[in-house]
C-alpha positions as CSV (number, residue, x, y, z in Angstrom):
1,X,-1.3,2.1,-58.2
2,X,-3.0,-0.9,-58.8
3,X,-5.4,-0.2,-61.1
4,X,-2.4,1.3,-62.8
5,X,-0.5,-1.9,-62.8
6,X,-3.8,-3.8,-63.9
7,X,-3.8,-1.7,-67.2
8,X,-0.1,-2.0,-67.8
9,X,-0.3,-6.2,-67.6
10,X,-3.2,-5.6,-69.9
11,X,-1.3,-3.8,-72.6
12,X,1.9,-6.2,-71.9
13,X,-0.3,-9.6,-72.5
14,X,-2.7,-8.1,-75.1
15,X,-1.5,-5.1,-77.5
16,X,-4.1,-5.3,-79.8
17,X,-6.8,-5.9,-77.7
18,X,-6.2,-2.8,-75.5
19,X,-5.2,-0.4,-78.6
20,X,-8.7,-1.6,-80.1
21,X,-10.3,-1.2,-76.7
22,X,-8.8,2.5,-76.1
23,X,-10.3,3.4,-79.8
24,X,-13.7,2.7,-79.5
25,X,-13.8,4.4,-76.3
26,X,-12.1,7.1,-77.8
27,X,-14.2,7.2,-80.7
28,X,-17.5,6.9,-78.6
29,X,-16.4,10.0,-77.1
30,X,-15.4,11.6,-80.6
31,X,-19.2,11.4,-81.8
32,X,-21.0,12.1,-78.7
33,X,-19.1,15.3,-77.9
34,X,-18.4,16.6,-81.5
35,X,-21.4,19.7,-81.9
36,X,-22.3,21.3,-85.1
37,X,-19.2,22.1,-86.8
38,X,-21.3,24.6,-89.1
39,X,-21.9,26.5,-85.7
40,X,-19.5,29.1,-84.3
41,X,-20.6,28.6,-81.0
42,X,-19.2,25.3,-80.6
43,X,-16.2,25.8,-82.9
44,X,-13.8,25.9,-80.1
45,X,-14.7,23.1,-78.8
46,X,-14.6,21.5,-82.1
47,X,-11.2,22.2,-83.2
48,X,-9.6,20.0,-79.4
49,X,-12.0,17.0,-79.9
50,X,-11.1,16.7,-84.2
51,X,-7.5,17.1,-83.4
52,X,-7.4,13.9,-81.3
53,X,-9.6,12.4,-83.7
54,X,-6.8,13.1,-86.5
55,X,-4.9,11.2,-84.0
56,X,-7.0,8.4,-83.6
57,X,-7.8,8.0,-87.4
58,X,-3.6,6.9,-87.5
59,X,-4.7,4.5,-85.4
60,X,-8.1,3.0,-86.6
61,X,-6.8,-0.2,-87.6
62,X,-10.1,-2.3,-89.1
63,X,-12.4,-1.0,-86.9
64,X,-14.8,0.6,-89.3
65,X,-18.0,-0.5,-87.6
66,X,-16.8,2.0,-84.2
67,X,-15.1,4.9,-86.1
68,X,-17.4,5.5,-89.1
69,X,-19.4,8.0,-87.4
70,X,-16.2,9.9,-85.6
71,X,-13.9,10.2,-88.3
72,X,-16.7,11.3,-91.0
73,X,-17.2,14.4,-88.1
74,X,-13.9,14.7,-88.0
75,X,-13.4,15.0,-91.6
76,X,-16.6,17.3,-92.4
77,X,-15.4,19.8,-89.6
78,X,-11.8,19.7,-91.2
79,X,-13.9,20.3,-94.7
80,X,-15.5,23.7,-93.2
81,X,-12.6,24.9,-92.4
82,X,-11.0,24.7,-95.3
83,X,-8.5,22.0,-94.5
84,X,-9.2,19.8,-97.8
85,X,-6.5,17.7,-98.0
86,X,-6.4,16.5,-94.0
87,X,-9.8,16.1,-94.5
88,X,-9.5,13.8,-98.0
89,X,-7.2,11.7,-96.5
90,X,-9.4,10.8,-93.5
91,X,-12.4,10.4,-95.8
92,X,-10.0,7.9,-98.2
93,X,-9.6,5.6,-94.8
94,X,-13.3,5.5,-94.5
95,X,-14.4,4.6,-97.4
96,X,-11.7,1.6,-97.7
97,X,-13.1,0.4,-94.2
98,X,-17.0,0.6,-95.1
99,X,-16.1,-0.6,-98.7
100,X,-14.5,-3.9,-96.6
101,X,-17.2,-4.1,-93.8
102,X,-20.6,-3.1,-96.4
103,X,-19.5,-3.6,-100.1
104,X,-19.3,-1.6,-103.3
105,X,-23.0,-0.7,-103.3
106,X,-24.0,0.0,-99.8
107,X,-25.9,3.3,-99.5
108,X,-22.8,4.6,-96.6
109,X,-20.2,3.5,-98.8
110,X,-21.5,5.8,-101.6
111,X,-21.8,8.3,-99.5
112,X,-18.9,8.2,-98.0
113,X,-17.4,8.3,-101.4
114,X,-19.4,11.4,-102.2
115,X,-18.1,13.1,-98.9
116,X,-14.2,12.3,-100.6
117,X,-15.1,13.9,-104.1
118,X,-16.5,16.8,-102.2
119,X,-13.2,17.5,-100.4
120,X,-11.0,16.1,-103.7
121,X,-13.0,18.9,-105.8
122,X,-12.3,21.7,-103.2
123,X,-8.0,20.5,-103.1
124,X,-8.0,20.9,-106.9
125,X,-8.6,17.5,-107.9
126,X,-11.8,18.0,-110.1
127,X,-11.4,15.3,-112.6
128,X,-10.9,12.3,-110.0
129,X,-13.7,14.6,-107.9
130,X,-16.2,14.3,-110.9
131,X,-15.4,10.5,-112.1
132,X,-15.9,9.7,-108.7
133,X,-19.4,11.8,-108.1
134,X,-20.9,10.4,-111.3
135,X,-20.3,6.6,-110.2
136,X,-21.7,7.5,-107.0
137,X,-24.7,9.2,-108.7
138,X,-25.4,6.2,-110.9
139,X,-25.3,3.4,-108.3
140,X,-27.2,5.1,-105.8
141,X,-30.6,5.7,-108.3
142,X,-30.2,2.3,-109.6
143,X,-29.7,0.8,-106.0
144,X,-32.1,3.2,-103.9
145,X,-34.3,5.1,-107.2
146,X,-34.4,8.8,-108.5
147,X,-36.2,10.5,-105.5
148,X,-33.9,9.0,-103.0
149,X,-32.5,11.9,-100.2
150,X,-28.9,10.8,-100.8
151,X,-29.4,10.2,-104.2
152,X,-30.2,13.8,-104.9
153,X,-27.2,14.9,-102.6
154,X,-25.2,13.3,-104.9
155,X,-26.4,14.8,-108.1
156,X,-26.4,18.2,-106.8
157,X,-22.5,17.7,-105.9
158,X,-22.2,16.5,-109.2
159,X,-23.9,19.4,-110.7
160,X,-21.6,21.8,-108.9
161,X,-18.4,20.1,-110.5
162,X,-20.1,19.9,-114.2
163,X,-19.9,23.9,-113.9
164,X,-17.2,24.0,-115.3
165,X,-17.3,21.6,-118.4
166,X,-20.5,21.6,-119.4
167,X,-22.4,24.6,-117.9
168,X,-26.1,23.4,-120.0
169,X,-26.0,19.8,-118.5
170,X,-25.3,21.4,-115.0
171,X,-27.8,23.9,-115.0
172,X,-30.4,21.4,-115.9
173,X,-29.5,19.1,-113.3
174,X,-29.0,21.5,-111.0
175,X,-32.7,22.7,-111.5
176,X,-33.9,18.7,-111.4
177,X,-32.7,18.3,-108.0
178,X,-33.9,21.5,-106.5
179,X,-37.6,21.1,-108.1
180,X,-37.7,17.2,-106.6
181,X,-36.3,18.7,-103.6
182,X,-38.8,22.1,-102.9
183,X,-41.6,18.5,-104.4
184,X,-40.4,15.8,-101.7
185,X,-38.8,17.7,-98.9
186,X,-40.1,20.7,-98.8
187,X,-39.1,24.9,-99.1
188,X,-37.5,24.7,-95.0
189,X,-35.8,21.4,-95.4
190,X,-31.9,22.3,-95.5
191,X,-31.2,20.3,-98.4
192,X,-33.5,22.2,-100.7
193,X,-32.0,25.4,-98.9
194,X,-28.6,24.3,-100.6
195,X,-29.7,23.9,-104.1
196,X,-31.0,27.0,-103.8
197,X,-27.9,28.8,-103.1
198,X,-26.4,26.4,-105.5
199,X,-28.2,27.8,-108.2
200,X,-28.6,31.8,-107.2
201,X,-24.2,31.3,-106.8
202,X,-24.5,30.7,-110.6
203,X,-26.8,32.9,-111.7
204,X,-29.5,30.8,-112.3
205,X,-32.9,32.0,-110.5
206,X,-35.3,29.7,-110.3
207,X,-39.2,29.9,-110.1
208,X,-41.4,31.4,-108.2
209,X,-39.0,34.3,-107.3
210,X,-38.6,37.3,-109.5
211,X,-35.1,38.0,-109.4
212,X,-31.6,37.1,-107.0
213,X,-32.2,39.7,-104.5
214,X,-35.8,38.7,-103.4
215,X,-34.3,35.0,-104.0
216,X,-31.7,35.7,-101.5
217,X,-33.5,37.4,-99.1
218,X,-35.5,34.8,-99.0
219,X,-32.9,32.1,-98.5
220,X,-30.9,33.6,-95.7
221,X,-34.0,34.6,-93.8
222,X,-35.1,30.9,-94.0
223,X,-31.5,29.8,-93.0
224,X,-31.4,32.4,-90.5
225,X,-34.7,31.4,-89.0
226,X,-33.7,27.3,-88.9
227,X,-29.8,26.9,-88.7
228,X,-29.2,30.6,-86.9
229,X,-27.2,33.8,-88.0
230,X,-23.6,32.5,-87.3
231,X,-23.9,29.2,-89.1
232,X,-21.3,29.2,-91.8
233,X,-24.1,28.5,-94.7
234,X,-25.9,31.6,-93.6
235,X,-23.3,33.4,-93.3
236,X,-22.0,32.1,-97.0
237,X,-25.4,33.0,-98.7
238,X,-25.1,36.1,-97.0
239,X,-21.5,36.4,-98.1
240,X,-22.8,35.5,-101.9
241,X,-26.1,38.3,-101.9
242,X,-23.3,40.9,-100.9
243,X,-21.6,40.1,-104.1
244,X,-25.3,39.8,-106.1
245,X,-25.7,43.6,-104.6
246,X,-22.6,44.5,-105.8
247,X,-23.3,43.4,-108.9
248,X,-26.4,45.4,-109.8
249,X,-25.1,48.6,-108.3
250,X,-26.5,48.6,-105.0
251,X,-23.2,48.7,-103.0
252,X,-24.4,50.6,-100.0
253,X,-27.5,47.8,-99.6
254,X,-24.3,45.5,-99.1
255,X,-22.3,47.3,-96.5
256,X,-23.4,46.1,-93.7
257,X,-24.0,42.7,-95.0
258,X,-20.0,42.6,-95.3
259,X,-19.4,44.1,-92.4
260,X,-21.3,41.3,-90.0
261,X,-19.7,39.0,-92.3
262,X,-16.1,39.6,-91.8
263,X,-16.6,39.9,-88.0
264,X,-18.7,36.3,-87.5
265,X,-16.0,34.7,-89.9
266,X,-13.3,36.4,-87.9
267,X,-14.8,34.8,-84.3
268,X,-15.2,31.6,-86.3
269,X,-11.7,31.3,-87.9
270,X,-9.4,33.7,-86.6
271,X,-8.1,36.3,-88.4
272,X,-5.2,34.4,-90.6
273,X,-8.2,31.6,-92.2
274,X,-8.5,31.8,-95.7
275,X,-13.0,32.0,-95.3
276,X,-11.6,35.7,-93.4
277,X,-9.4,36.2,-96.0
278,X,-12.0,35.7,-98.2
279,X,-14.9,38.2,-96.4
280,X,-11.8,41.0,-96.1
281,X,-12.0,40.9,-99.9
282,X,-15.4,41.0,-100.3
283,X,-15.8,43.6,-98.0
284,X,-12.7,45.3,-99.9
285,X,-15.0,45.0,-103.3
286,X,-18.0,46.6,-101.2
287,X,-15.9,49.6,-100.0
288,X,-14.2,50.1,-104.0
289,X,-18.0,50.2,-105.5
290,X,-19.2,53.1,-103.2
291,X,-20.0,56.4,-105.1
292,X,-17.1,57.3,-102.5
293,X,-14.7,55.4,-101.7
294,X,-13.0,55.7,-97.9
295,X,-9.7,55.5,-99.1
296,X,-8.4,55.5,-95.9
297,X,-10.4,52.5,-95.0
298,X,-9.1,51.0,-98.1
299,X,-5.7,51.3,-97.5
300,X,-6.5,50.0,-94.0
301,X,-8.2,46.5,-94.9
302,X,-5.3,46.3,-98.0
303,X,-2.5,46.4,-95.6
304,X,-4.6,43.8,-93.4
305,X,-4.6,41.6,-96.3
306,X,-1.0,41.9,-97.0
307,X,-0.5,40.8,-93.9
308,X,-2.2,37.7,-94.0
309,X,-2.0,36.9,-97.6
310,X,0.8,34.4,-96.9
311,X,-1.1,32.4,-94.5
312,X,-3.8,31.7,-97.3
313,X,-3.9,28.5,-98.8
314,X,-6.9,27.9,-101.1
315,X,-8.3,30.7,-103.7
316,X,-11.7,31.8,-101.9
317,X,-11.9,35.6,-102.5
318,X,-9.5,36.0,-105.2
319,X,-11.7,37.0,-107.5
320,X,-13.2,39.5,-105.2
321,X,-10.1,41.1,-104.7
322,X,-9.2,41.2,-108.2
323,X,-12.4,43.1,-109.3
324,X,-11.9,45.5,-106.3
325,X,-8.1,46.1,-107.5
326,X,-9.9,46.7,-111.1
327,X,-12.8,49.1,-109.5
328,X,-10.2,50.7,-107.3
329,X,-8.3,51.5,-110.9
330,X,-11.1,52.6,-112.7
331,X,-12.7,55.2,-110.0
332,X,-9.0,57.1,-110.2
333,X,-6.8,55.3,-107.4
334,X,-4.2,53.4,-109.4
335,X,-1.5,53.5,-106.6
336,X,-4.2,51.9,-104.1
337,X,-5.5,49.1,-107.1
338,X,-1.4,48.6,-107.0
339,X,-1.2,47.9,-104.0
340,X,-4.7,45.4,-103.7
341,X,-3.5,43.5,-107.0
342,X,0.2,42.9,-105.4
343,X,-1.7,41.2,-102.8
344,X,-3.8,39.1,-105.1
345,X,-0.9,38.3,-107.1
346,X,0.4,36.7,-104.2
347,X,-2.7,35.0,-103.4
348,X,-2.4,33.8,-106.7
349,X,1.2,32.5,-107.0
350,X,0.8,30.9,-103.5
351,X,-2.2,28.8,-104.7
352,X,-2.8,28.3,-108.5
353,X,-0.9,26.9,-111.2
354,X,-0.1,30.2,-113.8
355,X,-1.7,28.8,-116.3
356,X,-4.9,29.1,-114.3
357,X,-7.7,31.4,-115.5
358,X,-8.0,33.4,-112.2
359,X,-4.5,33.8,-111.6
360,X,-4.2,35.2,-115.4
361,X,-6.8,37.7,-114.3
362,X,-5.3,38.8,-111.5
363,X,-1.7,39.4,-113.9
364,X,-4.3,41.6,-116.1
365,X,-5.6,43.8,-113.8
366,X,-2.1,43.9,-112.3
367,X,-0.6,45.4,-115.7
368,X,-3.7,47.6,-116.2
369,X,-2.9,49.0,-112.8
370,X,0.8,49.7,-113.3
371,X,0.0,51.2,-116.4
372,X,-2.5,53.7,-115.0
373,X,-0.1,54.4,-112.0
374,X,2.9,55.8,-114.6
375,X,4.4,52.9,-115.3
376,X,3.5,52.3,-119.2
377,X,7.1,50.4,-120.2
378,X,6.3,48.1,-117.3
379,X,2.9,47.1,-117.7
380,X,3.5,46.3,-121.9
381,X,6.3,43.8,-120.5
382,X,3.8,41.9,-118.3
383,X,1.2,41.8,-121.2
384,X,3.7,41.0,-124.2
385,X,4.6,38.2,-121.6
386,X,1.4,37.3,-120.3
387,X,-0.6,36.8,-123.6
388,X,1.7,34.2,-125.3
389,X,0.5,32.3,-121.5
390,X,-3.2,33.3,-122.0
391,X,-3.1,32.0,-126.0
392,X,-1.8,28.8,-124.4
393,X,-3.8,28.3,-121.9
394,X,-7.3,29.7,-122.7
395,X,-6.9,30.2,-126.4
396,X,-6.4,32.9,-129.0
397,X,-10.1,33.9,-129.0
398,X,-11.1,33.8,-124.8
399,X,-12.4,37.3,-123.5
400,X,-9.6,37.4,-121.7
401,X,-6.9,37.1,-124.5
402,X,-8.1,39.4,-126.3
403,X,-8.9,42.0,-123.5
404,X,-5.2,41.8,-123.1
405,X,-4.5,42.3,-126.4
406,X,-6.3,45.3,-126.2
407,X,-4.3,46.2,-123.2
408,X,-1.0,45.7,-125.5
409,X,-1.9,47.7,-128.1
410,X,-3.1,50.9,-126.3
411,X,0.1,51.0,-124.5
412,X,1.5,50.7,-128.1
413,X,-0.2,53.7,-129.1
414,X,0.7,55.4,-125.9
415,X,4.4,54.5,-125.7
416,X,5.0,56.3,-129.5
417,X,3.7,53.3,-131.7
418,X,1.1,54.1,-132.9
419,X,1.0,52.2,-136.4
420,X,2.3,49.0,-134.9
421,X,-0.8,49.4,-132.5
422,X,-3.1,50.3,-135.4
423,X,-2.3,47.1,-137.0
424,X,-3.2,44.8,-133.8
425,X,-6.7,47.2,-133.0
426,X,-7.2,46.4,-136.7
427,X,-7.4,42.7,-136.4
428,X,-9.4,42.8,-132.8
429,X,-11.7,44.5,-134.3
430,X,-12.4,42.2,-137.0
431,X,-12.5,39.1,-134.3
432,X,-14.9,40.7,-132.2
433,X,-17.2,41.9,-135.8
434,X,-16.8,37.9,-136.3
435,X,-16.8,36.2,-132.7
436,X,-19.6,38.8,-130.8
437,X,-21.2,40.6,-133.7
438,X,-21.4,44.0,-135.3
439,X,-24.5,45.5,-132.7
440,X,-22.0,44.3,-129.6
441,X,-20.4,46.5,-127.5
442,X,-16.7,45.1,-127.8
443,X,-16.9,45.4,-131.4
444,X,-17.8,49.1,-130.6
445,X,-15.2,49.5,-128.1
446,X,-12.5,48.5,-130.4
447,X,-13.7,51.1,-133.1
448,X,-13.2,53.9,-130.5
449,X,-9.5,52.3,-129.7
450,X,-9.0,52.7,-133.6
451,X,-10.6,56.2,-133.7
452,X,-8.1,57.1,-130.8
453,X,-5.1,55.4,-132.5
454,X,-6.0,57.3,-136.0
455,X,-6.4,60.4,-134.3
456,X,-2.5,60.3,-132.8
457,X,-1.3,59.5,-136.2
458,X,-2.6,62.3,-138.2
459,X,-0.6,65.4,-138.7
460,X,-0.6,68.1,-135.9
461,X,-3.8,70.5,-137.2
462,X,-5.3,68.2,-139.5
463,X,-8.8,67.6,-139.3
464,X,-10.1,63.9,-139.4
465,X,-12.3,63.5,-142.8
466,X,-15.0,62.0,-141.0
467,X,-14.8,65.0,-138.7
468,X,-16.4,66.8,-141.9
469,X,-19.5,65.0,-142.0
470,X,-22.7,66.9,-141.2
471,X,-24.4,64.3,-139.1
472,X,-24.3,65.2,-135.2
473,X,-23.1,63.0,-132.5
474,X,-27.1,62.8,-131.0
475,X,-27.6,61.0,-134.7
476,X,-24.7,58.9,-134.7
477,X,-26.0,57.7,-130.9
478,X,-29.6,57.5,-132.4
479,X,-28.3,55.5,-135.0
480,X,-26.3,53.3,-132.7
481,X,-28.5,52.4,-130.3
482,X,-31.7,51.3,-133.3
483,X,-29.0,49.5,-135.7
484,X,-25.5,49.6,-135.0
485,X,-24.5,47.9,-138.2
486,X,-26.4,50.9,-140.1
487,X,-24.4,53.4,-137.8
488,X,-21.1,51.8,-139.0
489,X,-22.0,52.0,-142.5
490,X,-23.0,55.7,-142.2
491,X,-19.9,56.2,-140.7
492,X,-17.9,54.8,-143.5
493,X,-15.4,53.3,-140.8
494,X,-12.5,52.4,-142.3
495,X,-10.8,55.3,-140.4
496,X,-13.2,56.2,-137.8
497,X,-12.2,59.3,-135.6
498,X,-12.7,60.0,-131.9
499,X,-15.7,62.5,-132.3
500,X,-17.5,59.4,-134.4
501,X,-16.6,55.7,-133.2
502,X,-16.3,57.1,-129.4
503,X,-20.1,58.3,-128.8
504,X,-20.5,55.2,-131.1
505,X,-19.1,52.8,-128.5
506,X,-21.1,55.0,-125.7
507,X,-24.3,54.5,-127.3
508,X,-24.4,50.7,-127.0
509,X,-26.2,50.2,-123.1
510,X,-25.8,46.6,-123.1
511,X,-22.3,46.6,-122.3
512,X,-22.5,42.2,-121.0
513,X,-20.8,39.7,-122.8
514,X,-22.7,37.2,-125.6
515,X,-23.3,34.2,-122.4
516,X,-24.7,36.9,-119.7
517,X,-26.9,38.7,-122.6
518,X,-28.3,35.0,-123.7
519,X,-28.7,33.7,-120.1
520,X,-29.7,37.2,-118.8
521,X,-27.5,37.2,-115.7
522,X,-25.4,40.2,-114.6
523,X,-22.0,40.4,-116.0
524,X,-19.2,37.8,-115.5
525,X,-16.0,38.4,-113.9
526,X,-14.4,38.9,-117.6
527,X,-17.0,41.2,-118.5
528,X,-15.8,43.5,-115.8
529,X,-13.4,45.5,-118.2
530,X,-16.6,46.4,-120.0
531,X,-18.9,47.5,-117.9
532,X,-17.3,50.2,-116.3
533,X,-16.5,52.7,-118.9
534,X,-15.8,53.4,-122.6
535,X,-13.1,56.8,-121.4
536,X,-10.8,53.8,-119.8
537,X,-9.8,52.9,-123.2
538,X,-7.8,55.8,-123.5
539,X,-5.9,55.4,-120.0
């Protein structure tokens, strides 16, 4: 009772002195008893203390000296999982508070800065995310030099936003901090771990290692070994070699990799978090790639997704479940790749703008799907729709634009126009002679859509005249695969038929866009619709 009163007359005579006392004791508290919020097993744990300190951040006053430490834990744990926005917000207090206690140029105050372009990049907010990173880059190497630990924290979060404007200047830096990094710190130290998986998350494999896979075995047993199994960054380089395996064909080496995945991720985040949301569709990509596909399972994990799709609120995975819609379409499921896409659109509408590039794909696939699952009249509305958006938004000549284009004019062909789509095959083909070459394989691929077009135009029993020419289909793929340009001319193409431009398009094995042939990287998520095969072409 007393000591009761004796706090009450303490608030009564001084407000401001007890609120500040009750914070710093709070926030003492906040930063001894906050664990590893990378590490599962203190997740729990976690998620009572940084709801408090949300609380207390409200509450903070001036007081920057006592709650720099707490809050930034706060923050960073609200950052891994996924809460952006509560955790720029947080991040924005700090950085006005150390700004006011340290100055402009302190070495917390740009770091703190960094911390609040990480988590404005991750919202969506790239621009104000990258004008930010490249102030903070700048003042720290003229205030603390080039080899500096923060310093080179800074650039590599700077070299992660430059993907997407200027991929050149990004790779370089990228490969500048990680070679000062493996130089000053060292192959174990965690920051060089992270440029690492930096770099191998864009393709970009850097010396002494051979190729991604013995790169990323490397990196998660090294992760592994220091940080543990269940610490998110392992498990995210895991997440990221799944999708490497996938890539180069090897989707039973990846199985089980998605497996452990989705179950750590599920103990971390529950069920409904979009980082499970996000190893469901990874795993979802794994199970579409098999020579077999468990169908069954499939439709199991889909209806999973469905379920929780609302609850998603950022975009990890979408591309995952995208291609696996597109793979599910492609190995003969089109009601299944349906029913994945709906979900993705979803995803999509929930999360991204329409104009955004992923959230075009996923409209793509979505028509290809319809149209493969009997519903021709259908899918041509969402394409004569979408590409007006795509012309807009990522220009007449993107991969994208014209894969759609494609799209529109086979369902021409197949919906009884075929002269209309003759015209549009026509002028693809001459964009992709002119924008990738006469030896590439989407040049190729449009020849066989205008062989298949000719072919439904001529006259029931009529031969094709190129059908007449002596040269055998092994020469025309001998041809091909020495000179293309030479095979075309030998092939007079100006009407090319389906027993000439087809094993044509066949014959070209590098099947990669122009940017993964010059960089020598597996194919891009808009290469995709190559890859896979030339017979798609004809639905």
């Amino acid at each position: 009772m007393a000591s009761g009163a004796l706090v009450r007359l303490r608030y009564l005579q001084d407000r401001t002195g007890f609120v500040t006392g009750c914070v710093n004791a709070a926030g003492h508290r906040i930063a001894d008893e906050l664990g590893d919020v990378e590490d599962i097993r203190t997740h729990k744990a976690n998620q009572r203390i940084a709801a408090f300190g949300q609380a207390l951040a409200r509450h903070s006053a001036d007081q920057a000296d006592t709650l720099d430490l707490p809050l930034t834990k706060v923050a960073r744990f609200l950052h891994v999982e996924r809460r952006y926005l509560e955790a720029a917000e947080i991040e924005r207090r700090v950085v006005s508070l150390t700004i006011k206690l340290r100055g402009p140029e302190d070495r917390l105050t740009l770091q703190r800065q960094s911390d609040l372009a990480i988590s404005l990049a991750r919202y969506g907010r790239i621009r104000e995310a990258r004008d930010l990173l490249q102030h903070c880059a700048v003042t720290m190497e003229r205030c603390f030099g080039p080899e500096d630990i923060d310093t080179l924290t800074i650039k590599h979060n700077l070299a992660i936003e430059l993907w997407g404007v200027d991929q050149e200047a990004a790779r370089k830096l990228a490969l500048d901090v990680y070679r000062t990094r493996l130089r000053v710190l060292g192959p174990d130290h965690e920051h060089t771990l992270f440029s690492l998986h930096t770099l191998l998350s864009y393709h970009v494999v850097p010396s002494p290692y051979d190729d991604a896979v013995t790169a990323y075995q490397d990196l998660i047993a090294r992760r592994t070994r220091l940080l543990g199994e269940d610490h998110t960054t392992t498990l995210t380089s895991i997440l990221n070699y799944v999708q490497r395996l996938v890539r180069v064909g090897d989707p039973q080496a990846a199985l089980s990799w998605a497996r452990k995945v989705l179950e750590r991720r599920i103990a971390l985040y529950g069920p409904e978090n979009g980082a499970t949301f996000n190893a469901r569709s990874s795993l979802l990509l794994v199970l579409s790639a098999l020579p077999a596909p468990p169908t069954e399972e499939i439709r199991a994990l889909t209806e999973d997704m469905q379920h929780y799709a609302t609850a998603v609120t950022e975009t990890a995975g979408l591309e995952s479940l995208s291609t696996a819609g597109e793979t599910i379409r492609r190995s003969g499921n089109p009601e299944l790749a349906v029913a994945i896409l709906r979900v993705a659109q979803r995803m999509a509408v929930a999360t991204l703008d329409r104009s955004n590039g992923r959230a075009l794909l996923v409209e793509h696939n979505l028509a290809a799907a319809l149209a493969a699952n009997g519903e021709p009249a259908t899918a041509k509305a969402m394409f004569d729709e979408l590409i007006p958006r795509m012309q807009s938004a990522l220009g007449t000549e993107h991969r994208l634009t014209l894969r759609a284009r494609r799209q529109q004019a086979l369902l021409l062909a197949r919906l009884g126009v075929p002269a209309d789509a003759l015209e549009r095959q026509l002028a693809l083909a001459a964009t992709w002679q002119t924008q990738a070459g006469a030896a590439s394989p989407e040049y190729a691929e449009a020849l066989g859509d205008i062989a298949t077009t000719y072919d439904l135009m001529l006259p029931t029993g009529q031969q094709s005249p190129l059908d007449r020419q002596k040269e055998t289909v092994s020469l025309y793929c001998a041809m091909a695969r020495t000179s293309a340009p030479v095979a075309i001319a030998a092939l007079k193409i100006r009407a090319p038929s389906r027993c000439t431009a087809r094993p044509l398009e066949r014959a070209v094995s590098d099947r990669r866009c122009r940017s993964c042939r010059d960089q020598a990287t597996p194919p891009c998520q808009l290469c995709v619709f190559s890859i896979m095969t030339a017979a798609d072409s004809g639905w």
